[in-house]
C-alpha positions in Angstrom: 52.3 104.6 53.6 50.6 107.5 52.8 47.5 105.9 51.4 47.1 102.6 54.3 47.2 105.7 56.3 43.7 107.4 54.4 42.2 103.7 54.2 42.3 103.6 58.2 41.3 107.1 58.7 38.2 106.1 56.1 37.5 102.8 58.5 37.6 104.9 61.9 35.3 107.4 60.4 33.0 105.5 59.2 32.6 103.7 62.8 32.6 106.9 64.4 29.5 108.2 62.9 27.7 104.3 63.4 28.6 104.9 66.8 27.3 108.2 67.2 24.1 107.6 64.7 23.5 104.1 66.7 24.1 105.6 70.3 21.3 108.6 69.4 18.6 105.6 68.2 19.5 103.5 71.3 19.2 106.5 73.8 16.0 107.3 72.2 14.7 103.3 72.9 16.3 103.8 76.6 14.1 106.7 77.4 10.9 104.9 75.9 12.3 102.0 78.0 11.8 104.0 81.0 8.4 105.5 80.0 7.1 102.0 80.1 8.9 101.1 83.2 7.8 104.0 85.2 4.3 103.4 83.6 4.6 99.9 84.9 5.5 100.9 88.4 8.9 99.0 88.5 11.6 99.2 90.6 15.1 101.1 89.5 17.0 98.1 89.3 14.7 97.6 85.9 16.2 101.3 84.6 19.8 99.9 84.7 19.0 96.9 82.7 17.3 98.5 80.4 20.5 100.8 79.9 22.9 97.9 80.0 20.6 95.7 77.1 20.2 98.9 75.2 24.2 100.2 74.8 25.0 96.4 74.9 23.3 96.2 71.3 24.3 99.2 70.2 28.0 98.4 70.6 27.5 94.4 69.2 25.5 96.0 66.2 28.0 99.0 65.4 31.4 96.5 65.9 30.4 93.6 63.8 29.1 95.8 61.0 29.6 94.6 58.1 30.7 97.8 55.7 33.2 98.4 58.5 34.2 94.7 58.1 34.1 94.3 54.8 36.5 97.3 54.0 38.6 96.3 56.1 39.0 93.0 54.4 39.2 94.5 51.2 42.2 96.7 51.9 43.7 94.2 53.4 
């Protein structure tokens, strides 16, 4: 019991730190995002789908990654 226990603690820590590594890139890419926008002359309506594409990827790329997956697999 003991040792499932560790494996899942392993799993969630691992997607913790993709989550928090992943979130910092994509923030970066929504501020250059609204650089270009602004330098574009769009209207705010752009800023909030550059937001929604740009955490949309970062959760799709951090839940279907594949170490996660594959240890899970493993263990199991």
């Amino acid at each position: 019991m003991k040792e499932e226990t560790f494996q899942w603690y392993k799993i969630l820590h691992n997607f913790y730190n993709d989550v928090i590594k992943l979130t910092i890139v994509m923030f970066i890419i929504c501020i250059l995002i609204i650089i270009v926008f602004e330098q574009l002359r769009v209207n705010p309506l752009s800023y909030i789908i550059g937001f929604v594409i740009c955490f949309g990827i970062n959760f799709f790329k951090t839940f279907f990654k594949k170490n996660v997956r594959s240890e899970f697999y493993e263990n199991n």
